[in-house]
Backbone as CSV, one residue per row, in Angstrom:
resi,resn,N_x,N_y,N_z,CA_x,CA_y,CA_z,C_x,C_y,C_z
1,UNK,-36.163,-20.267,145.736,-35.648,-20.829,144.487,-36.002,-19.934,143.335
2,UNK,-37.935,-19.695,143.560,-37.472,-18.320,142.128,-37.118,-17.017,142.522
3,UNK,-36.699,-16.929,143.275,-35.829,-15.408,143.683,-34.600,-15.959,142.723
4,UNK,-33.590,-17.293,143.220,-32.488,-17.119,142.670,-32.063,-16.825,141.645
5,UNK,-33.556,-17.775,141.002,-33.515,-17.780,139.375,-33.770,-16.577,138.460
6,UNK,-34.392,-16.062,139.311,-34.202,-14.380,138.949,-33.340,-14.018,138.643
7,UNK,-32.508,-13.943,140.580,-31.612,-12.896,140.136,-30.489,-13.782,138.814
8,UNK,-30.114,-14.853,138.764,-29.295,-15.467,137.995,-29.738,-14.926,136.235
9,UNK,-30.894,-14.753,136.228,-31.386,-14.269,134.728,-31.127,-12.984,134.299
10,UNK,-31.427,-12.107,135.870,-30.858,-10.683,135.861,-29.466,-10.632,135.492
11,UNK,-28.670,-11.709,136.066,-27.732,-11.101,135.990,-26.902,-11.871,134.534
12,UNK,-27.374,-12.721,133.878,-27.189,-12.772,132.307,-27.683,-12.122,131.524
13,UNK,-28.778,-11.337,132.167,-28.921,-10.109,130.507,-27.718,-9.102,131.222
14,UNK,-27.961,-8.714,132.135,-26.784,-7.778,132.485,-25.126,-7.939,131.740
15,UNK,-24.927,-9.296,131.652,-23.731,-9.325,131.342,-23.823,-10.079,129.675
16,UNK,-25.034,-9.902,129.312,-25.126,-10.212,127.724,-25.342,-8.586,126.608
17,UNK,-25.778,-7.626,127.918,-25.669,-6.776,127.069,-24.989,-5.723,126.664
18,UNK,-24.802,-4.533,125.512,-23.461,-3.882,125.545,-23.198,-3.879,123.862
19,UNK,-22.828,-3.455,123.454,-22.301,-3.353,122.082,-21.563,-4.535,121.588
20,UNK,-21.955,-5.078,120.196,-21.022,-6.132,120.159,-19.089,-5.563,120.039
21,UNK,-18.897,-6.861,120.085,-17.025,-6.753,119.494,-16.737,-5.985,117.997
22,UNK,-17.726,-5.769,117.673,-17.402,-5.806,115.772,-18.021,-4.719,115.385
23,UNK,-18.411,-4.598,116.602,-19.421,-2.950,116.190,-18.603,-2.144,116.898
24,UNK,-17.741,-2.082,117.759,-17.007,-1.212,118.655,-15.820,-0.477,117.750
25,UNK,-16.061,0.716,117.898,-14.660,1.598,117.228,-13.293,1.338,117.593
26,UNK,-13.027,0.512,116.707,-11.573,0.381,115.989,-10.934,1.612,116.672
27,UNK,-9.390,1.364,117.123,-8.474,2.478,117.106,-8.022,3.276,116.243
28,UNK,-8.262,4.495,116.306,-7.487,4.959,114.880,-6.609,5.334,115.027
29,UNK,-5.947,5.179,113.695,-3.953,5.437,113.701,-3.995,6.670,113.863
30,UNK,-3.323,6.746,114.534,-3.028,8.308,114.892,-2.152,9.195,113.483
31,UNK,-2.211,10.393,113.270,-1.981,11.320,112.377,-0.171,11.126,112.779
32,UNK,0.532,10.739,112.041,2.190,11.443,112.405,2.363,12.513,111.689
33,UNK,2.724,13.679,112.046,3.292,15.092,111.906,4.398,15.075,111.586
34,UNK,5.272,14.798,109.831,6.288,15.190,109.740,7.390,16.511,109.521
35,UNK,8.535,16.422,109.948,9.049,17.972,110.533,8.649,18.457,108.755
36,UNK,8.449,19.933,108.528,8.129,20.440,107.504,9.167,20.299,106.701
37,UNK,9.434,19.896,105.381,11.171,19.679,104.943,11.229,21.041,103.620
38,UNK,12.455,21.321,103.778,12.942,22.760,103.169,12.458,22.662,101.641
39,UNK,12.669,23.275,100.800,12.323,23.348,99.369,13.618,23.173,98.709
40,UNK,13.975,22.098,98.015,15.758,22.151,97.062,15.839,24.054,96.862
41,UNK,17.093,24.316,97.075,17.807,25.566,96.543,18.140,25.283,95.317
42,UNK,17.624,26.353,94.689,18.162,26.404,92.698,19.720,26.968,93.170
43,UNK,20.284,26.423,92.028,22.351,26.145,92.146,22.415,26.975,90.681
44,UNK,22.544,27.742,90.148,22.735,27.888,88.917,24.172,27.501,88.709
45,UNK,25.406,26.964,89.437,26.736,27.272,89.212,26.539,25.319,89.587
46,UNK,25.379,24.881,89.480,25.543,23.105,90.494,26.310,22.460,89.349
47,UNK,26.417,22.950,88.505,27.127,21.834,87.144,28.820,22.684,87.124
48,UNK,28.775,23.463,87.814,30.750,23.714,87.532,30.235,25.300,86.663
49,UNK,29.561,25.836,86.067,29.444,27.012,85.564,27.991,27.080,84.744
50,UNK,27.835,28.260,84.107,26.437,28.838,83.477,26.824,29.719,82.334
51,UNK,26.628,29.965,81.188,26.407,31.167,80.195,24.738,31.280,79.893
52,UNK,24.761,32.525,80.192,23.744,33.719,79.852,23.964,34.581,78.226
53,UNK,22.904,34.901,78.088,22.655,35.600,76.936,22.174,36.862,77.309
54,UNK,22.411,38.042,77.362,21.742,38.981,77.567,21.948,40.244,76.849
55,UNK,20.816,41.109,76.680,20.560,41.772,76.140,20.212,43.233,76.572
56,UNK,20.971,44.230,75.625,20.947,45.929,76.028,20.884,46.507,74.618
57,UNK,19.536,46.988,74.523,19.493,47.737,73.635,20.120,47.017,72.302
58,UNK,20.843,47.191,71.310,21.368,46.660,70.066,22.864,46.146,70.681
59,UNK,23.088,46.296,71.814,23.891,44.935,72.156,23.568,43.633,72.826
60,UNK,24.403,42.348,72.236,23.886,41.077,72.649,25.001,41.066,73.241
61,UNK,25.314,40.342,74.766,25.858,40.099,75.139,26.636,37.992,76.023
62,UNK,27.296,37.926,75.630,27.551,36.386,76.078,28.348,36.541,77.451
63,UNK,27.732,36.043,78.326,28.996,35.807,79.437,28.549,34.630,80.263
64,UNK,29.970,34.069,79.976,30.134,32.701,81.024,30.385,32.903,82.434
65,UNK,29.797,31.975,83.156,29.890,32.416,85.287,30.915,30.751,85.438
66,UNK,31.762,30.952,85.989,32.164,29.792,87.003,32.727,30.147,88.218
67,UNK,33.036,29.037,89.172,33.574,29.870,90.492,34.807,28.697,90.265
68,UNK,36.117,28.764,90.729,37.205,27.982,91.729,37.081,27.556,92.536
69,UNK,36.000,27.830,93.596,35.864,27.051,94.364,34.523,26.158,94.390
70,UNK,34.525,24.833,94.956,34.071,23.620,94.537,32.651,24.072,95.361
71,UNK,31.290,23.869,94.943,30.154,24.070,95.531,30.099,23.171,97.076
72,UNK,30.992,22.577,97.159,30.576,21.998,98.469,31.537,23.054,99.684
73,UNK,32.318,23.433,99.210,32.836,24.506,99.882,32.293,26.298,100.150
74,UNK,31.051,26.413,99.698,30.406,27.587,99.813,30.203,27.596,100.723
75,UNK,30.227,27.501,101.864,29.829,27.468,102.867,29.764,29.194,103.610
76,UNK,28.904,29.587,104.318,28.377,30.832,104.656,29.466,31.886,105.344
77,UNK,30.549,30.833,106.119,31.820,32.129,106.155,33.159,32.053,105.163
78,UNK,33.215,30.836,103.996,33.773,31.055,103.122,34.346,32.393,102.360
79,UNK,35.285,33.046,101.609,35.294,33.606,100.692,35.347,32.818,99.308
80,UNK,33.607,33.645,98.577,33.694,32.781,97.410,33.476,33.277,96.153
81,UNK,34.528,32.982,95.538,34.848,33.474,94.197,33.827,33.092,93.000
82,UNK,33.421,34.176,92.236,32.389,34.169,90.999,33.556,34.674,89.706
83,UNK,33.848,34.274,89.043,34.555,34.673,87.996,33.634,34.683,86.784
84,UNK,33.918,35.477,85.594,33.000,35.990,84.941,33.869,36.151,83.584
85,UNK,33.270,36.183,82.215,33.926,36.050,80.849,33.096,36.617,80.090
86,UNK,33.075,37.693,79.491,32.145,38.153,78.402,32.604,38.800,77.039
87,UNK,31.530,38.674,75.822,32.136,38.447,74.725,30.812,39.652,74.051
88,UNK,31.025,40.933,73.355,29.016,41.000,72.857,29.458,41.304,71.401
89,UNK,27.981,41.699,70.470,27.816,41.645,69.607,26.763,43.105,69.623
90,UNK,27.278,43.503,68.288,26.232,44.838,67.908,25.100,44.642,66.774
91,UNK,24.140,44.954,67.027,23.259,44.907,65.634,22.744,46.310,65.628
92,UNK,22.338,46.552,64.432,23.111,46.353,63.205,24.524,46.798,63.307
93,UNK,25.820,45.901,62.867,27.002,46.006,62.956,27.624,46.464,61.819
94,UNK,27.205,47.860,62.091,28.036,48.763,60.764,29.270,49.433,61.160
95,UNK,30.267,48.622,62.066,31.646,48.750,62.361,31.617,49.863,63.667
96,UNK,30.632,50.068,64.606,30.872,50.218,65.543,31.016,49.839,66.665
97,UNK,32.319,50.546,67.688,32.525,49.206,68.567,31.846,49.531,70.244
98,UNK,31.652,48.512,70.842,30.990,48.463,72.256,32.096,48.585,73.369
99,UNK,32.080,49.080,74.275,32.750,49.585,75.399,32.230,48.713,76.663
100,UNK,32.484,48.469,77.477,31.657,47.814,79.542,32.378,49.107,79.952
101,UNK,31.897,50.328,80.198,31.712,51.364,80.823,32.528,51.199,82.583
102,UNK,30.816,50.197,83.295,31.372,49.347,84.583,30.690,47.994,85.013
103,UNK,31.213,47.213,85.750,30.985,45.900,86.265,30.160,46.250,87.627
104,UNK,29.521,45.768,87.816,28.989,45.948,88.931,28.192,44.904,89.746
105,UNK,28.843,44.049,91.340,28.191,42.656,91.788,27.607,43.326,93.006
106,UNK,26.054,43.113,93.500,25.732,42.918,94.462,25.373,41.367,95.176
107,UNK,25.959,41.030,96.220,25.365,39.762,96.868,24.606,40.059,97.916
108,UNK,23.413,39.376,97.701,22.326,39.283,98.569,21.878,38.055,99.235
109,UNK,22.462,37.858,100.306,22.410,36.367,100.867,20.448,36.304,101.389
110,UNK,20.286,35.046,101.466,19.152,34.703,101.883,18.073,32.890,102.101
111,UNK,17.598,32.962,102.686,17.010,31.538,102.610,15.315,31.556,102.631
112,UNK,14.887,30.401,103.125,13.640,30.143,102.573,12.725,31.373,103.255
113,UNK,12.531,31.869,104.343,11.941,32.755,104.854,12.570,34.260,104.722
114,UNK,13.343,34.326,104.347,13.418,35.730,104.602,15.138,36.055,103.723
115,UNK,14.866,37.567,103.344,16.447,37.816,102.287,17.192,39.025,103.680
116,UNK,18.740,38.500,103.481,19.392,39.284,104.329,19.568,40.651,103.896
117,UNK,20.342,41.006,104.888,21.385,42.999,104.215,22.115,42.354,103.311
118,UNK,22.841,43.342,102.198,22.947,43.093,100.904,24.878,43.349,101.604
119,UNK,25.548,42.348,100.934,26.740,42.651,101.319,27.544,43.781,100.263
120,UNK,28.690,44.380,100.965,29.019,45.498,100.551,29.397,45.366,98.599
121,UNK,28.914,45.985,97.933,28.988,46.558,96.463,30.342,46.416,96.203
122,UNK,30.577,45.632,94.897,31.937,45.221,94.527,31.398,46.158,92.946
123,UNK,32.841,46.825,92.465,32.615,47.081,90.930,33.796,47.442,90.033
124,UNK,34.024,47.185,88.918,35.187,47.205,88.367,34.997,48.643,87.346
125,UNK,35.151,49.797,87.391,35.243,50.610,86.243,36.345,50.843,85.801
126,UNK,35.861,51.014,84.467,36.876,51.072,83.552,37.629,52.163,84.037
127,UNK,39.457,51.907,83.554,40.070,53.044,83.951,41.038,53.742,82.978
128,UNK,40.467,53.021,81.217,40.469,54.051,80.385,39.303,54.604,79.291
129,UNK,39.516,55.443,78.819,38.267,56.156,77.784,37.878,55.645,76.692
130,UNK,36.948,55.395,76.439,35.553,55.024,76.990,35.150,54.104,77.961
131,UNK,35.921,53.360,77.816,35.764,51.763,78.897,36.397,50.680,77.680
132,UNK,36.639,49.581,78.162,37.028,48.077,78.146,36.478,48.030,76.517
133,UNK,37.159,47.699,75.567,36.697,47.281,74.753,35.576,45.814,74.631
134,UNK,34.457,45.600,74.376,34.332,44.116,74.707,33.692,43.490,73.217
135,UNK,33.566,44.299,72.576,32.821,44.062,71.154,34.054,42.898,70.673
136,UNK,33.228,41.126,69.827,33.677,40.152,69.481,35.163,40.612,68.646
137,UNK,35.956,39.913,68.661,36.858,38.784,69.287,37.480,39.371,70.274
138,UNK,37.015,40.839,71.105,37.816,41.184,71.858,36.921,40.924,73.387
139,UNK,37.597,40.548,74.512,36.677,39.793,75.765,36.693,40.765,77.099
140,UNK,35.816,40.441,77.970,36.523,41.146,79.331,36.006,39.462,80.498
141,UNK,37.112,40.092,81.357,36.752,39.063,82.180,37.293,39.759,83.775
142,UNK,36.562,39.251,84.617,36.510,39.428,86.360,36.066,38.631,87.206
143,UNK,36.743,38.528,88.138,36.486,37.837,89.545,36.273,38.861,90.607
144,UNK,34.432,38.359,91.003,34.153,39.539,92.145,34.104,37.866,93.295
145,UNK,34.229,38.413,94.381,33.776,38.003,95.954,32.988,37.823,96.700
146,UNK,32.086,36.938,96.948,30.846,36.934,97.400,31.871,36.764,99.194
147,UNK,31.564,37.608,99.869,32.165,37.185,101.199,31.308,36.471,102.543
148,UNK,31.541,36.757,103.658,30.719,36.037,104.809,29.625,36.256,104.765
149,UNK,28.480,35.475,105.003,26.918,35.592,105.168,26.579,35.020,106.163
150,UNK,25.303,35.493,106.684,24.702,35.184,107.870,24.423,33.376,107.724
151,UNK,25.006,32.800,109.138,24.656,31.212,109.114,23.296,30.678,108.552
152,UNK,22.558,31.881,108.967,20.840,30.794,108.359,21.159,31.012,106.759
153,UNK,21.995,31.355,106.366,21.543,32.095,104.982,21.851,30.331,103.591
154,UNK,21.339,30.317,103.225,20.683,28.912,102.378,20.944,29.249,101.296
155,UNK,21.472,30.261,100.821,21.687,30.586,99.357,22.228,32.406,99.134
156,UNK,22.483,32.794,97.770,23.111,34.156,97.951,22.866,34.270,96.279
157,UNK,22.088,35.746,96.499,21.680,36.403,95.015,22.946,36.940,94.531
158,UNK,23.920,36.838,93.223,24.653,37.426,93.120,23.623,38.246,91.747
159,UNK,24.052,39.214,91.885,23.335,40.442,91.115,24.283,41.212,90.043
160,UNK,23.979,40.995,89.110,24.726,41.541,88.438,24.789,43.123,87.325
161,UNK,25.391,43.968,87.059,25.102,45.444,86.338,25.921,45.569,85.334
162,UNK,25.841,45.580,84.288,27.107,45.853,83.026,26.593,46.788,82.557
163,UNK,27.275,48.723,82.125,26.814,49.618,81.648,27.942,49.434,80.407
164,UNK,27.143,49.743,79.042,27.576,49.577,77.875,28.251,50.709,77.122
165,UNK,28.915,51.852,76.457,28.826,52.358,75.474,28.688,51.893,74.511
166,UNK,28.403,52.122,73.668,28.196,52.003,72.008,28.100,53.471,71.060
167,UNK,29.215,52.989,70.093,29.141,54.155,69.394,28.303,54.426,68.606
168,UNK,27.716,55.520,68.351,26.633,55.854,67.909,26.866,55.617,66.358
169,UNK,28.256,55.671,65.262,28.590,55.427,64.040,30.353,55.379,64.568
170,UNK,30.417,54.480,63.315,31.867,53.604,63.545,32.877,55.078,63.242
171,UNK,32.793,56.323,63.591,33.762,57.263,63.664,33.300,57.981,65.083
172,UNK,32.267,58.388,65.387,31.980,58.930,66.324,32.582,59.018,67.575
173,UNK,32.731,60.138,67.775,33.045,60.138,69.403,31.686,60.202,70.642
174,UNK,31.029,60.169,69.705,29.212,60.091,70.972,29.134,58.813,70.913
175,UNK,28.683,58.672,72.317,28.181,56.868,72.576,27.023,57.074,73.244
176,UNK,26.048,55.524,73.228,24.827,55.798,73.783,25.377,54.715,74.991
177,UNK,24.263,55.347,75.859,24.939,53.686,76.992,23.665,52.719,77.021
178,UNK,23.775,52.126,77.689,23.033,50.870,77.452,23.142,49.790,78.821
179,UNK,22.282,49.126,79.306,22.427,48.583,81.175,21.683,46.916,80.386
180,UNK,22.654,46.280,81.125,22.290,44.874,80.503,22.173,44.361,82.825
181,UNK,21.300,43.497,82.716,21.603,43.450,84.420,21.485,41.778,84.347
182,UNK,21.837,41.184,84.909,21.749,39.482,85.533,21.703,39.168,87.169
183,UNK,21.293,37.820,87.476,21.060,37.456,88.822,20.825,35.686,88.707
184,UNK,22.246,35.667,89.439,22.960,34.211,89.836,21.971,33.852,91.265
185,UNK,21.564,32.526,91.018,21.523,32.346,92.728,22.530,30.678,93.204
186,UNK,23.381,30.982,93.766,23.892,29.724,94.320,24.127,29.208,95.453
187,UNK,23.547,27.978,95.704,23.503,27.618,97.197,24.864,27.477,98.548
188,UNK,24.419,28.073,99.069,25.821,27.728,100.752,25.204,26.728,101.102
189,UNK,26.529,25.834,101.144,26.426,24.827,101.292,26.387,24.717,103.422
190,UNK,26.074,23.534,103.995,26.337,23.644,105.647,28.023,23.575,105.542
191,UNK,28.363,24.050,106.513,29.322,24.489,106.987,29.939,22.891,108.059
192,UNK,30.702,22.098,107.678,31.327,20.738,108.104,30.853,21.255,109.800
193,UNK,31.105,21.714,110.648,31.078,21.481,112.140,29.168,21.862,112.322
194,UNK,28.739,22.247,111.412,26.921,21.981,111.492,26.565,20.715,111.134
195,UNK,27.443,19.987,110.783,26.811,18.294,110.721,26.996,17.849,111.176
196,UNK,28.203,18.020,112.805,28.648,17.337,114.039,27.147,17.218,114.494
């Protein structure tokens, strides 16, 4: 009889002891890993167009950017049109006038990791002497081509070069030149059969 009672005592501390319920580690929520998400692409063209102000030497220059085709249509094998409007100003404007020499677009497609090959050099030179009149109220305007870009490509530098004359005095036949440069970036949009 006290054997049993033994073992019966043995075997209630045995099964009384152990960590309580309330002291025991809780599960912890596990960490979820969400996929890394891209950074918004700057649109400079996301409102329908842009004017810039820029500046060469004692010329100021104004030019407006819009494209024809609708930003949801940029898409990376698109052809997509940048059209362009410019207007400048001389200081001091003692009646000499400003010339655009040449136009000049590079597009440089690229996305969040890495910038592509630069697609082939578009440029408009002038094809009389001195160049394009552009000094106020008289304008120039062009449409360059941003063409096919690589599918990863998330966006496209359009780059821009305007070389100036300016006459050195409102009789002169010497001009000084003058490099005014800009850089568009606007997003490619996915391409409709990448959202199947």
């Amino acid at each position: 009889m006290a054997v049993t009672a033994s073992a019966a005592l043995a075997l209630v501390a045995l099964t009384g002891c152990g960590p309580a319920p309330w002291t025991e580690a809780q599960d912890e929520p596990k960490a979820t890993s969400a996929a890394p998400v891209a950074p918004p692409v700057s649109n400079d063209l996301s409102g329908g167009s842009t004017q810039r102000e820029l500046t060469a030497g004692a010329v100021a220059a104004t030019v407006d950017y819009w494209s024809d085709l609708s930003m949801d249509r940029w898409t990376a094998e698109a052809l997509k049109p940048v059209s362009m409007s410019m207007v400048t100003t001389v200081t001091p404007d003692d009646g000499q006038k400003v010339y655009l020499q040449k136009a000049t677009m590079i597009a440089v497609p690229g996305n969040a990791a890495e910038m592509f090959d630069a697609l082939e050099t578009q440029a408009d030179a002038a094809t009389v002497n001195p160049g394009y009149l552009v000094l106020s109220p008289y304008s120039y305007s062009q449409t360059f081509t941003v063409g096919a870009v690589p599918a990863e490509a998330t966006f496209v530098e359009v780059q821009l070069r305007y070389d100036f004359l300016v006459q050195t005095t409102p009789t002169s036949t010497e001009f000084a030149k003058q490099t005014a440069t800009d850089v568009l970036t606007v997003a490619i949009a996915a391409s409709p059969a990448a959202d199947d």
